[in-house]
ZAMARGU-4260 file (C-alpha; in steps of 0.2 Angstrom, whole numbers, plus 5000, padded with zeros to 4 digits):
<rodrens>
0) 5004/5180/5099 | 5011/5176/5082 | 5028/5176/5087 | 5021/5162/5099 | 5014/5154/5086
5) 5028/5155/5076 | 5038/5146/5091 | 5026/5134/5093 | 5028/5128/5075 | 5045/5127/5073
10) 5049/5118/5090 | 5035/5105/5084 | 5046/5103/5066 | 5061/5100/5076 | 5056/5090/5088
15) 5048/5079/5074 | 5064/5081/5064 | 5075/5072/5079 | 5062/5059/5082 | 5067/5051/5066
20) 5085/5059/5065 | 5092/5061/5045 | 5093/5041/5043 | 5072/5042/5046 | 5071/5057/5033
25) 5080/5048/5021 | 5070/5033/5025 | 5056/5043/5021 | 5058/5050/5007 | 5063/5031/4999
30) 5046/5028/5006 | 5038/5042/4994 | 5047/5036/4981 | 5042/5017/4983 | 5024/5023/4984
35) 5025/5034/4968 | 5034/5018/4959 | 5019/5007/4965 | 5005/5020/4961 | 5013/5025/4944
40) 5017/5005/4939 | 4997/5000/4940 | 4987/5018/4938 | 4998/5022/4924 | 4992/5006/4917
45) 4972/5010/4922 | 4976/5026/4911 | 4982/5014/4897 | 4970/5003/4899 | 4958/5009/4886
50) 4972/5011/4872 | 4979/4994/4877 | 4962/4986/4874 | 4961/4995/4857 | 4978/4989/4854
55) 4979/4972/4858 | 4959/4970/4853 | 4958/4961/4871 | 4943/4963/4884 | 4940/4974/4896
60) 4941/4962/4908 | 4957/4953/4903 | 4964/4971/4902 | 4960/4974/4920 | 4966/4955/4926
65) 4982/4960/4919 | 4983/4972/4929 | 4978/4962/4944 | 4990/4951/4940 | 5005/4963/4940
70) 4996/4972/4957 | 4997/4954/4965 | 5015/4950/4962 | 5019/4966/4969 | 5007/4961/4984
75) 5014/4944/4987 | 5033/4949/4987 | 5032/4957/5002 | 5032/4940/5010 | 5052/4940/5003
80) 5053/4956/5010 | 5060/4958/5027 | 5074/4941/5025 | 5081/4947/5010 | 5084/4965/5019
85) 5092/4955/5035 | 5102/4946/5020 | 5107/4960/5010 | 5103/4975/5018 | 5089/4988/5013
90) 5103/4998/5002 | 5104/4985/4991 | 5086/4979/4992 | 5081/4995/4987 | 5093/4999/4974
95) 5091/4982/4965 | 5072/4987/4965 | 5074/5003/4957 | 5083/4996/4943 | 5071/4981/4940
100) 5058/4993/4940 | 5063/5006/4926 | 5075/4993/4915 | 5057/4980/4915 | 5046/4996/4910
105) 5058/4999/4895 | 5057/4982/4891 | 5038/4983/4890 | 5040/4997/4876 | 5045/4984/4864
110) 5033/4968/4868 | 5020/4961/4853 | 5007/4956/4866 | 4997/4956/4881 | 5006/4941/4890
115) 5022/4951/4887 | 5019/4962/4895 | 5012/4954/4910 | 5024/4941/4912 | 5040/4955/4910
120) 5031/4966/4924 | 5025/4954/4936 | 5041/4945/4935 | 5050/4960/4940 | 5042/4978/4941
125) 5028/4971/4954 | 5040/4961/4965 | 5051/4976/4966 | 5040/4989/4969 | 5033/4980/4981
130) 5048/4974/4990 | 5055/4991/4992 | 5037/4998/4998 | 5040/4984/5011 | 5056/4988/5018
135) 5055/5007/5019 | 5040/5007/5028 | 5047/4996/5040 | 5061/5006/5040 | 5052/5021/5044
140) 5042/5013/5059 | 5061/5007/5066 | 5068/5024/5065 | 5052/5035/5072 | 5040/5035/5089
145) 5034/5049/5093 | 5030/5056/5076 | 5026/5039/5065 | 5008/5044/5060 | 5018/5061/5052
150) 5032/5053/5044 | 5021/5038/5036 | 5010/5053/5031 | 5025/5063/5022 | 5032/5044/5016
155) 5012/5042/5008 | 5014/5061/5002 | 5024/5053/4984 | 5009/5042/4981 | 5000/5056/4982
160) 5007/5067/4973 | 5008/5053/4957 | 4990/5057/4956 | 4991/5074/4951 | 5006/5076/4943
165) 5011/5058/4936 | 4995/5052/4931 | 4990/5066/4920 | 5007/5067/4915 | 5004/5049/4907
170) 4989/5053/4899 | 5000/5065/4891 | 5013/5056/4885 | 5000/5045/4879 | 4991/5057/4868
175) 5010/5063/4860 | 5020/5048/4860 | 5010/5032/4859 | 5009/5018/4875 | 5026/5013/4868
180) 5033/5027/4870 | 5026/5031/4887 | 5032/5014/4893 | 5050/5021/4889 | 5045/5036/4898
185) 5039/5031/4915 | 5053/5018/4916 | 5066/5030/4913 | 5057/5041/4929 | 5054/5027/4940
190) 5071/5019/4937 | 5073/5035/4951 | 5070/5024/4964 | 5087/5015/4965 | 5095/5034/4967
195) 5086/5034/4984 | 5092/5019/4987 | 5108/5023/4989 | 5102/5035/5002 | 5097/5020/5014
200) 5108/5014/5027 | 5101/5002/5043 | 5101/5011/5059 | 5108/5004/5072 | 5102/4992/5083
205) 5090/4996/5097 | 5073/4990/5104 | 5059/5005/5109 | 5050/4999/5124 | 5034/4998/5116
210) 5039/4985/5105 | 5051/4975/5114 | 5037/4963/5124 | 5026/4960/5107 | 5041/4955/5099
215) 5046/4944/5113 | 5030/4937/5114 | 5032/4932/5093 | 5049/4924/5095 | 5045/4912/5110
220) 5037/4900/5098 | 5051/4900/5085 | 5062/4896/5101 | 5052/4880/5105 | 5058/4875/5088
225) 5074/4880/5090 | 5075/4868/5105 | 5067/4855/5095 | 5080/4856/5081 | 5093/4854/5092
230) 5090/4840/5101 | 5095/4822/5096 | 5079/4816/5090 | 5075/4832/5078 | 5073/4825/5060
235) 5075/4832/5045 | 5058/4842/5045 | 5059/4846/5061 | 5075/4859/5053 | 5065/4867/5040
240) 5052/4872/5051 | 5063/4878/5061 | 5073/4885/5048 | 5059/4894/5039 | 5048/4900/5056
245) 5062/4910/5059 | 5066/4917/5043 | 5045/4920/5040 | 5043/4922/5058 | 5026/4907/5056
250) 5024/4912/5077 | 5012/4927/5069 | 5000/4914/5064 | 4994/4911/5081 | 4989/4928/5085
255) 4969/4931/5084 | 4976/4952/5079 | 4984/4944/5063 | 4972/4937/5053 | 4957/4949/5059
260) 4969/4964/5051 | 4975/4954/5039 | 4956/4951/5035 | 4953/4968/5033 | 4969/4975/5026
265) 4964/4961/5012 | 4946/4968/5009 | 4951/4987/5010 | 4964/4982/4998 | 4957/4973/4985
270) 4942/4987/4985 | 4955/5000/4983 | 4964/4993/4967 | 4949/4991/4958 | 4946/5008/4960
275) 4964/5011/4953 | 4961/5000/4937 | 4944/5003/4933 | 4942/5023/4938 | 4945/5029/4921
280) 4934/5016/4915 | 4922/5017/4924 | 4919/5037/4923 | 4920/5037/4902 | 4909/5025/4900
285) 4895/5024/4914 | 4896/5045/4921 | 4899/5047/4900 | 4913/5058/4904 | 4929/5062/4894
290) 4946/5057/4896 | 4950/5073/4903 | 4936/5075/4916 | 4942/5057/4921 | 4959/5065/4923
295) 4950/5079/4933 | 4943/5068/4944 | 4960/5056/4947 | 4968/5076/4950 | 4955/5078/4964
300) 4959/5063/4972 | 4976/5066/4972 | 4974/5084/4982 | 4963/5076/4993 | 4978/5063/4997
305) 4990/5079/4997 | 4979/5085/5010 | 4977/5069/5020 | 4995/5066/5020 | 4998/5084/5028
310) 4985/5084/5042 | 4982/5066/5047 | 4997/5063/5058 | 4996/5081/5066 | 4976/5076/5066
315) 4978/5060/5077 | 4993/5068/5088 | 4983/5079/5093 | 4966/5073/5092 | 4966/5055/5105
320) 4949/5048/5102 | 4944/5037/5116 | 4964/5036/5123 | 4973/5022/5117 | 4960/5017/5106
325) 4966/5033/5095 | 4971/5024/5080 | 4959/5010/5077 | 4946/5022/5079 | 4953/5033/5067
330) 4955/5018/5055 | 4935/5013/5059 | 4929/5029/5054 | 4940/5031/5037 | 4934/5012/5032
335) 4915/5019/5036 | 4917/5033/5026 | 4925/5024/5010 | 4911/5011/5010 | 4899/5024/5010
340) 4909/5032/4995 | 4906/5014/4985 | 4887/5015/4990 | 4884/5032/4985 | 4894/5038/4970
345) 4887/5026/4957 | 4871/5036/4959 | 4881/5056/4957 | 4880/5060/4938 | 4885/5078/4938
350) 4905/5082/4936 | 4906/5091/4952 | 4899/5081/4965 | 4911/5067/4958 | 4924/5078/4960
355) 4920/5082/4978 | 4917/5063/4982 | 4935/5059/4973 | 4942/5073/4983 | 4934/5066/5001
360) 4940/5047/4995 | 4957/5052/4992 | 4957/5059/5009 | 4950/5045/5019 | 4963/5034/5009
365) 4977/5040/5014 | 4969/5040/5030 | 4966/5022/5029 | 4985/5019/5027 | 4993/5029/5040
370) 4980/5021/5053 | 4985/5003/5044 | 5003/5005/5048 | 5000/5012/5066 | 4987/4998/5070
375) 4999/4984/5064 | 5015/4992/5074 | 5004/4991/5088 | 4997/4976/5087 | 5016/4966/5083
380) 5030/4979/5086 | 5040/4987/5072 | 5051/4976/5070 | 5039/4963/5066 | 5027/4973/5053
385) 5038/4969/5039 | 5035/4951/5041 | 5016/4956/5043 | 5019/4964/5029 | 5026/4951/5019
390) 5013/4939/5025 | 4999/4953/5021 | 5003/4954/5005 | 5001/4936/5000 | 4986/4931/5005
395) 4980/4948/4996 | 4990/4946/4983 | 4984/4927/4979 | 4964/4934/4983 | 4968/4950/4971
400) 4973/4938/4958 | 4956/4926/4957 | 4945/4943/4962 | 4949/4960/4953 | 4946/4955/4936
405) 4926/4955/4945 | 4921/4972/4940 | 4926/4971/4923 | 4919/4956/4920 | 4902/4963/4926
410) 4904/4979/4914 | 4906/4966/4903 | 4890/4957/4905 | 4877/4971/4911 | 4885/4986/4903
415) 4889/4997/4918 | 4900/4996/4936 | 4885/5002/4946 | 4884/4986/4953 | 4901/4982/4953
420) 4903/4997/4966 | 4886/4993/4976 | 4894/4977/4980 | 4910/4985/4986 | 4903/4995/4994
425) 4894/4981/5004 | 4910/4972/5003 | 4919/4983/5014 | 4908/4990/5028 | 4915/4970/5033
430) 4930/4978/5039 | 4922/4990/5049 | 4912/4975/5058 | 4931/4965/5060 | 4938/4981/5069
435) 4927/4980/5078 | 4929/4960/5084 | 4949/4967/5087 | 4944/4981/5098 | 4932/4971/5110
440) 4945/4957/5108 | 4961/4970/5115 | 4948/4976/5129 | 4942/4959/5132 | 4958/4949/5132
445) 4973/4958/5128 | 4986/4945/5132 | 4978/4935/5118 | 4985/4946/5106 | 5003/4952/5111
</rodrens>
């Protein structure tokens, strides 16, 4: 039997492992490494945030918009994603990135201000760790089929393993060296990236058949443009629009599957990254915790997304609720679960119970992702989600920017984020109600959104 067993588990690694083939592997891994360039650029800043304030004798709320700020530019250059890949090539996307994000973290180390170091690293640590986050995840979805809920789960396993090595590490180095020094630091490990980079090559040309109507169905309407173009009466505007729904692929727009995932891809989001700046925050000064049991607590997280990554594609594999509504309702019951998390935890005072609710939200975040990217391959075809994507990451980017300086400013104002994460809470059992809509709307009219 255990020979069987044994059998069993090696057929499963190698049949995984052709799935995706070395290309999707490397693919892979430039996805962990995008993720822990993302995770390390704005939670290594959450750390900071106390000794930033102190620093630059700034509010908590201006500390944490900066923050925002720097999460929304890496949010909104996904959109320059995808056509600068067909341009360039995801070698060189990646690459470039790489090398933007270290050499502007370097930079940082030596600004006088606040605005500083906002403007170097939204202008160019943001946009490139989100730009290569963008490409390798669409890179991934290309080069897997069978076993895409594993490798996004292995390509999210960097992420989470920033939490409990890199983040603690950061405190770290902010404890010996200073926030100067630490800037030098992390843009010295995350100038990495570019190293993987060179890894990346495009593979070659080929449409799976689960993909090949839904993008069909999306590239009909740039083709009516097309025609318009070209005929004698096309004008001048006429070209750009045709010009740029290609390039931005606009025909999304008119899908109802869009802006319902969008809408809760947005929501989920911005939740989410208020947790990631306001944490640390939030567990010194409302759970009157120290800087290490905050640590503790981020640690914990971190496990439970170690663990997520692990089990959640061989989870859903093998698991099929309801049959080919698997994955949205894998996605339902992980958005459930986190808003719950928001509703409850303000009211846990004792360390361990918060450390067994960081743990169980780690896991269901992770778990949110991996359903994320499944659902929007589903919904458009891989070779359309980078454009998603891209278009994704505006809208939250631009919300993100007017929104998550919200928490802080309520701290500010009453003195705890008890509110703050009741109304997030609140906030996000909204996507479980727009899942919902998106289900009944796919068993109700499916044509409507292909």
């Amino acid at each position: 039997m255990e020979c069987s067993l044994l059998q069993s588990v090696s057929s499963w690694f190698v049949k995984t492992f052709k799935d995706g083939g070395l290309l999707g592997w490397f693919a892979v891994l430039c996805l962990s490494a995008s993720w822990i360039a993302w995770i390390e650029l704005i939670k290594g800043l959450a750390v900071m945030l106390p000794t930033l304030q102190e620093q630059f004798d700034a509010s908590t709320w201006l500390v944490g918009w900066m923050i925002a700020i720097i999460d929304a530019s890496s949010s909104i250059s996904g959109l320059f994603a995808s056509p600068l890949r067909e341009k360039l090539g995801v070698r060189v996307v990646v690459m470039v990135s790489g090398l933007l994000v270290g050499g502007s973290m370097i930079a940082s180390a030596f600004a006088t201000s606040l605005s500083q170091i906002t403007v170097l690293l939204s202008l160019a640590a943001g946009p490139a760790a989100g730009c290569s986050l963008v490409v390798s995840k669409e890179l991934v979805g290309r080069c897997f089929s069978e076993s895409r809920a594993t490798a996004f789960g292995v390509g999210t396993l960097g992420g989470s393993l920033t939490f409990v090595t890199c983040v603690p590490l950061t405190q770290f180095f902010l404890d010996i060296y200073g926030w100067r020094g630490t800037m030098l630091l992390l843009g010295g490990i995350l100038s990495h990236l570019a190293v993987c980079g060179a890894l990346m090559k495009e593979p070659a040309k080929e449409t799976r058949s689960n993909d090949q109507y839904q993008t069909v169905a999306l590239n009909d309407d740039t083709g009516d443009g097309e025609a318009t173009s070209n005929s004698r009466c096309c004008s001048c505007f006429n070209s750009v629009h045709s010009f740029i729904s290609q390039t931005f692929k606009l025909g999304l727009f008119s899908l109802p599957s869009f802006w319902l995932i969008t809408f809760m891809y947005n929501i989920w989001m911005m939740m989410n990254t208020s947790w990631f700046i306001y944490y640390v925050a939030y567990t010194t000064v409302s759970k009157g915790f120290s800087l290490v049991d905050a640590s503790n607590c981020v640690v914990s997280y971190g496990i439970g997304r170690i663990l997520s990554s692990i089990t959640v594609g061989p989870l859903v594999k093998n698991f099929k609720v309801l049959k080919s509504l698997s994955n949205s309702a894998w996605l339902g019951l992980a958005l459930f679960v986190l808003s719950l998390y928001y509703l409850i935890d303000p009211w846990l005072m004792s360390f361990w119970p918060i450390l067994v609710a960081a743990f169980i939200y780690g896991y269901f975040t992770v778990m949110v992702h991996i359903q994320f990217d499944l659902v929007i391959i589903e919904s458009f075809g891989a070779d359309q989600m980078g454009f998603f994507m891209g278009w994704n990451g505006l809208f939250t980017g631009v919300t993100g920017l007017f929104t998550l300086y919200f928490p802080g400013l309520i701290f500010d104002h009453f003195g705890s984020y008890t509110l703050a994460l009741i109304l997030m809470g609140g906030v996000q059992l909204l996507t479980v109600v727009a899942l919902l809509v998106l289900v009944w709307l796919r068993r109700r009219r499916p044509a409507s959104l292909l």
